[in-house]
N, C-alpha and C positions, 0 to 999 in steps of 0.2 A: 709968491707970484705963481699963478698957475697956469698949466704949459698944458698942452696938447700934442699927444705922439701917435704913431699909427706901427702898432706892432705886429705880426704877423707869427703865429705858433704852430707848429704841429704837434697835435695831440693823440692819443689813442683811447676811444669810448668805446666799451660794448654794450649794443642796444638793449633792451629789455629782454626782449626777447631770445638773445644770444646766453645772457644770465642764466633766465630759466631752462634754457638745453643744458647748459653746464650742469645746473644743479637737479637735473633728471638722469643724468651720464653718470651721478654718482649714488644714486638711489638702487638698492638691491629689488629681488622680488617683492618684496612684502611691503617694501618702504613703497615700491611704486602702484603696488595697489593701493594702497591707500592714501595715495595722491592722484590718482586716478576717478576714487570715489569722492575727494572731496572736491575735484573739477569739476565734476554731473552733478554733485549738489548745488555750486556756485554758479554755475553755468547752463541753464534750461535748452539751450542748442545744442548739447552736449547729449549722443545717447552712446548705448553700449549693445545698442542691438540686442537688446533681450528680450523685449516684448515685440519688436521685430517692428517698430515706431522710426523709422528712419528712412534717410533722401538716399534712393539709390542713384537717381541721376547726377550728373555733373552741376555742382552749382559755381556761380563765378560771381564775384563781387567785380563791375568795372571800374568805378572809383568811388567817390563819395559820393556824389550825387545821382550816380544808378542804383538799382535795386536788384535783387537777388530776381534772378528767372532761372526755369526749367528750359531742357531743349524741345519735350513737346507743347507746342502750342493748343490755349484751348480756343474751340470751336464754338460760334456761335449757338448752336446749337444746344452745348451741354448749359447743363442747370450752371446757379452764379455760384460765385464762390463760396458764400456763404453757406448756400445748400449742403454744398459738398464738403465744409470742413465740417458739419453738424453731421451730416451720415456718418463719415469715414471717423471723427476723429474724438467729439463728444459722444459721453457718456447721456442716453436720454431713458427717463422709465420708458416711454412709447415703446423704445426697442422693444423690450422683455414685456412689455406686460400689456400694448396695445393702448388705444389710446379712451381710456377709461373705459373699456364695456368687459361684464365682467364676462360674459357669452365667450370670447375670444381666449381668458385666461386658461393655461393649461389646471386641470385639478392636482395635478403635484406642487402646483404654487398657492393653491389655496390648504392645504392639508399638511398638519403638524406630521416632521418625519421620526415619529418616538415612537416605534413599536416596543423597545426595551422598559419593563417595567423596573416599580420599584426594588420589588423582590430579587429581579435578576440580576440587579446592577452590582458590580465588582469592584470594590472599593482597594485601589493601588496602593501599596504600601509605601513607606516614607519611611527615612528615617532622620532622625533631628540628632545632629553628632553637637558637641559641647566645645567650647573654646578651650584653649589652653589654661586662659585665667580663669574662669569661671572652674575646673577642674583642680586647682590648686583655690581656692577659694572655699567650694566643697567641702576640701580637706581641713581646711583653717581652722573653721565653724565647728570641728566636730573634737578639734582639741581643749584641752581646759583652758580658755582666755575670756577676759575679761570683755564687757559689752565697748569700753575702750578702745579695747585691742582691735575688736571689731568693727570698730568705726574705721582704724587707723589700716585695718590690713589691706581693702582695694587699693588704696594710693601707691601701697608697696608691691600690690601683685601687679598694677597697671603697666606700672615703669617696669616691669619683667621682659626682655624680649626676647625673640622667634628662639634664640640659641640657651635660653633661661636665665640668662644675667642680668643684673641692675647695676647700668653702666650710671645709672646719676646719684651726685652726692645726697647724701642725708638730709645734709643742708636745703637742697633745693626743692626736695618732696617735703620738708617742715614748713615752708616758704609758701609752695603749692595749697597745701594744707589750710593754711592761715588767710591764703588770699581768698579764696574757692568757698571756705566752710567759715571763714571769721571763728578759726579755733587754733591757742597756741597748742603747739604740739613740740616737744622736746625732743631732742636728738637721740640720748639715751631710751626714752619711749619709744622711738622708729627700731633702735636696735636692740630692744627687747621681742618685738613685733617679727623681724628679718629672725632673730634667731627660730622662733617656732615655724616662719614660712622654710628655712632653711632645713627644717628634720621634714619636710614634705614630700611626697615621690612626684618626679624622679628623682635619686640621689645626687646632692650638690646643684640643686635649683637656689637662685636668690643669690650664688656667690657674685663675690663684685670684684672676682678675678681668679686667673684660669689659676693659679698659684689655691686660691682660697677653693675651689670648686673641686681640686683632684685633694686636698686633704677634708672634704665636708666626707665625699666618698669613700675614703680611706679608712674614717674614725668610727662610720658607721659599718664595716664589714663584721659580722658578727664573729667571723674566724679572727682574731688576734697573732694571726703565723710573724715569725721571724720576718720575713720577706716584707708583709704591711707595718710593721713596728719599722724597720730601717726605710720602707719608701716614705713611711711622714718624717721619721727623723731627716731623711735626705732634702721633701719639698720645705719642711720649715728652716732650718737652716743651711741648705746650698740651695736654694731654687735657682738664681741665676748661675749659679755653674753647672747645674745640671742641663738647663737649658743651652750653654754650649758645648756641653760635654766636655767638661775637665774633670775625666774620671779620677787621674791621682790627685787632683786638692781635694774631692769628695772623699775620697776616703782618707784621706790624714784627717781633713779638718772633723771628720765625722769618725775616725777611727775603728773604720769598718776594714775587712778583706776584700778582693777581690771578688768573690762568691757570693759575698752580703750582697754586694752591690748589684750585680746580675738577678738576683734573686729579685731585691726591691725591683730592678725595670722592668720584670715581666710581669710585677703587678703594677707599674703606674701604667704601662704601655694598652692594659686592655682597662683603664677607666674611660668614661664617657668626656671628652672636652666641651661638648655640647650638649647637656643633657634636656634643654629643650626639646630637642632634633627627635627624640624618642618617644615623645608622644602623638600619638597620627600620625599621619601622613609627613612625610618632610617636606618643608616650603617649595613651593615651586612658583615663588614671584621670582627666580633669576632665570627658570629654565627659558629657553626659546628654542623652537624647533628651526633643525637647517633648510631651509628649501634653496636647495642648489638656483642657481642662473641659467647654469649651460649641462646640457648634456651629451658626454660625448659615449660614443661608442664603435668598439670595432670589429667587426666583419670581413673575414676574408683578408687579413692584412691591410684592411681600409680602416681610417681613423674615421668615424661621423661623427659631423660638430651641428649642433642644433642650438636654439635657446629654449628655455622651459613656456610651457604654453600657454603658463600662468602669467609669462611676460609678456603675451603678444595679443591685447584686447580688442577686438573687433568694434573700435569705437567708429560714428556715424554722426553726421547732421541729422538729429531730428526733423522727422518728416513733418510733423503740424509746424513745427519752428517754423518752419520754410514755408508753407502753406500760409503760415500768418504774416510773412512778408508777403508776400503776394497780395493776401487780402489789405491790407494797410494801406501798401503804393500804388493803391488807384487813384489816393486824393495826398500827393507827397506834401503839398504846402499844409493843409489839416493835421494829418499823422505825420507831420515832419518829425518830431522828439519820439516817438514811438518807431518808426522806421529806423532813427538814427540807434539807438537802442535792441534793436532784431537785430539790426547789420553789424554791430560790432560784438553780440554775443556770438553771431556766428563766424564773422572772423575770427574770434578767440577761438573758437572750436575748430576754426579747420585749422588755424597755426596748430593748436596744440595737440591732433590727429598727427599732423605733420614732424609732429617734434618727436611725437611717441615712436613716428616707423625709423624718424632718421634714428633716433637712438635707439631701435634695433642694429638697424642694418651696422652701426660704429663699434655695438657690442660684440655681434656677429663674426664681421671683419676683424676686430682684435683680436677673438678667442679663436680663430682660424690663424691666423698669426703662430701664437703662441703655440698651438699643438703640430704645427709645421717646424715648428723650432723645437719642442722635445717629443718630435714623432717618437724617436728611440721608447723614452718612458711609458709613453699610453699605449703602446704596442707592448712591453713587457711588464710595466707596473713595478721593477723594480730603481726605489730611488738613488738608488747607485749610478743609473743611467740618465738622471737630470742634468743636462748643460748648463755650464753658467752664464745668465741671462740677465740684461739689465732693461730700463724703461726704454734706453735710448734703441737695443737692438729693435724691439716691436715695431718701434716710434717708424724706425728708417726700413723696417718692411712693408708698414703700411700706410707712409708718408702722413702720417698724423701728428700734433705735438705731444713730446712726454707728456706734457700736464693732462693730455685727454687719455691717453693712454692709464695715465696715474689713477686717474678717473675711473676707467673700467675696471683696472684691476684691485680698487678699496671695496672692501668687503663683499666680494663678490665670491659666489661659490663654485664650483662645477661637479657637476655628478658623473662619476668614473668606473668603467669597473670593478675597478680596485678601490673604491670607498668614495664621500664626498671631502674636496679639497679646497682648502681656502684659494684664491687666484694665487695672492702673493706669494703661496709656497713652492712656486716656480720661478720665481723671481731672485737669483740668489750671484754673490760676486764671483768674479774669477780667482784662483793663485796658481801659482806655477811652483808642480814640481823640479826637486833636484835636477832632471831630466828635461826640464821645458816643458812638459805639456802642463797644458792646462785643464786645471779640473775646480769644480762648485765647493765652493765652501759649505755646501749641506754634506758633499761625500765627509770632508773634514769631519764637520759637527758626528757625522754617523760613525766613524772610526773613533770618536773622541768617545762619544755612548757608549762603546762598545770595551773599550779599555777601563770605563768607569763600572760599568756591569758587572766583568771580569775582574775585580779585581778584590784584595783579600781585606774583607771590611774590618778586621783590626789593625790592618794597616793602608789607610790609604794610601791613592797614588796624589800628592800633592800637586797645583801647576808647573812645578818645575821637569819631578820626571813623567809626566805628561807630554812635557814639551820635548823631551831626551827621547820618548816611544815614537812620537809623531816624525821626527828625525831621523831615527833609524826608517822610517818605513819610508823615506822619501821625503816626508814632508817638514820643508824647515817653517816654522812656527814660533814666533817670542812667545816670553811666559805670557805676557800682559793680553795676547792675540787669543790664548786657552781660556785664561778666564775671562774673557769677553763671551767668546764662544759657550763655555761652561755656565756663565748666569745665563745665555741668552735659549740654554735648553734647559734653566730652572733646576740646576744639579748643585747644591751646595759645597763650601768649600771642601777639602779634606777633612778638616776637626772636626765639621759637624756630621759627617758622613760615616764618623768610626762606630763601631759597636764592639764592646766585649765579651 
């Protein structure tokens, strides 16, 4: 049986347009330039003021069915629209070059500008630098292998990567091989091929593990010392206790002294784990350069808070944009789907003008916030004097919601006297000394650095008397609260920290 009800809900929807401010509030400099640039591609009402093509006047949409106007009106008198968008705003040859009489052209437009001849011309030099594979390739060709081998050695130098390793199995370049060229090709064949790429420079290229890569470089040192004799014996049979350093099972099982063993680390310690890395230039597809957000500066015991000026683009309604609404809405019923079309590129363009200054002015506002709260610090730069601050303290200074507040401070930068700083490295919990007061879990984390620094590298200080140090100085601390702290500044346990 079916029934008919009348329900009534309250919901909460944020418009399209509320989305896309969210998702600009999160965008750093670089992200927002180049969302910037792909609005004025998308968007032809959209200018940035560069060629100096934009509506200085006030333009006003009043609903749907009006049309964009300027506030001076034109006069009778002036030439029609038409005239005037063809003067001011098309490109015409007429301009430059008159209107076909060649009496009128200047003789610099008729005349080649080459007084440089051939004799004198300076040929800039180049230079053409070599891949990494192709350099190990080179090498290949010049040793004694087989026209086979040579078939088989790109597939093995290919799969080499940035760091010089061949992280994929045997199996799957045999496979490659077979699909690619319709040739079988054997396992044992590939690693006949890997062993000649493996005696190639750099030392310990082609290994297919950091274990296999520091003994390719071991066995080729042409000295045979004491020291490299016990460092391979150590990586062949202890490699994973040497990787946590359990120096007493390394020498029982290995049946070395203490001495040996010191010996061998100061020769595994200066091999290459990357021997990649060593030829050219080092990769720099992770670098990225910081371009702070905010800058602050202080004067006179004044803190100045700015934003960078690369964040604050002097975007505009284009001026033909607008000129060709004007010319269209003389005949609205003809140009109706063409007007309707002008008018909402340039509504997009002023909403999102609009979006661009509010999301100054919220950044603005927040990083004034925040440097009112660790006045102390930017006035001295030492982080001893950071308060402990959370999203909520900002939130309720500058009546904003945490999540927009959250917003400003991801991945945002600011540039300092004292160096440039992530936002959120201001952002830190409270605890309370033995005493009551309260102090930043970074002063903690910097006292905890500091004992970790200080302390005697054949014996560490394990999290326990870490937690017994922090104690005595005031600070009660569980073990489990150190080593949160302790990974969260990327400092390894005690064991792996020791040295002999």
């Amino acid at each position: 049986m079916l029934k008919t009800s009348l329900e009534q809900k309250l919901t909460q929807k944020l418009a399209p347009q509320q989305i896309q401010m969210i998702k600009l509030l999160e965008l750093n400099t670089l992200q927002l330039e180049e969302r910037i640039k792909n609005e004025i591609e998308e968007n032809p009402a959209l200018d940035d003021g560069g060629d100096g093509d934009y509506d200085d006047s006030e333009s006003i949409v009043e609903n749907d069915s009006d049309v964009l106007t300027h506030e001076e009106e034109r006069d009778d008198g002036d030439q029609d629209s038409d005239d005037e968008y063809t003067r001011d705003d098309d490109y015409s040859l007429d301009d430059d070059y008159g209107a076909n009489d060649d009496d009128e052209i200047p003789n610099y437009r008729l005349e080649v500008n080459n007084t440089s001849k051939d004799d004198d011309r300076v040929e800039m030099p180049y230079s053409a630098s070599k891949s990494f594979n192709e350099h190990l390739f080179e090498q290949f060709i010049l040793k004694d292998v087989t026209d086979r081998q040579k078939f088989i050695a790109p597939f093995l130098v290919g799969n080499i990567d940035e760091d010089g390793y061949l992280r994929r199995d045997l199996d799957a370049v045999a496979d490659d091989i077979a699909f690619s060229q319709n040739t079988e090709v054997s396992v044992q064949e590939l690693e006949d091929v890997l062993k000649v790429i493996q005696d190639l420079d750099p030392a310990g290229i082609g290994a297919r593990s950091l274990q296999e890569c520091l003994l390719i470089q071991l066995r080729r040192k042409e000295e045979q010392t004491n020291g490299v004799k016990v460092a391979i014996m150590v990586l062949s049979d202890c490699f994973e206790e040497f990787t946590k350093k359990h120096y007493e099972k390394i020498m029982q099982k290995c049946n070395i002294t203490e001495h040996d063993l010191r010996s061998a680390i100061d020769v595994i310690v200066k091999l290459n784990p990357k021997p990649g890395n060593s030829y050219g230039e080092p990769q720099r597809a992770n670098i990225q350069a910081i371009i702070p957000d905010f800058i602050v500066e202080v004067e006179d015991d004044e803190v100045l808070v700015s934003l960078n000026s690369r964040n604050s683009p002097e975007l505009r309604i284009s001026r033909s944009f607008s000129r060709m609404m004007d010319d269209y809405s003389s005949d609205k019923g003809k140009n109706r789907e063409v007007v309707t079309f002008v008018k909402q590129k340039i509504d997009n363009a002023k909403w999102f003008i609009d979006a661009i200054e509010q999301r100054r002015r919220t950044l603005l506002f927040t990083m004034e916030a925040i440097v009112q709260f660790q006045r102390k610090f930017f006035l001295t730069g030492d982080e001893a004097d950071i308060r402990p601050m959370i999203l909520k303290d900002i939130a309720e200074m500058t009546n904003l919601d945490i999540s927009t507040v959250s917003r400003v401070a991801n991945s945002k930068y600011v540039s300092t006297p004292y160096g440039n700083f992530l936002l959120k490295f201001f952002f830190s919990e409270a605890m309370q000394t033995d005493s009551g007061e309260e102090v930043s879990t970074r002063e903690v984390k910097q006292i905890l650095k500091e004992c970790i620094d200080a302390e005697d590298s054949a014996k560490p200080l394990t999290d326990d008397r870490l937690s017994e140090i922090l104690k005595e100085r005031g600070y009660i601390i569980a073990r489990r609260t150190i080593a949160k702290y302790r990974e969260q500044l990327g400092i390894p346990v005690a064991r792996l920290r020791r040295k002999i």
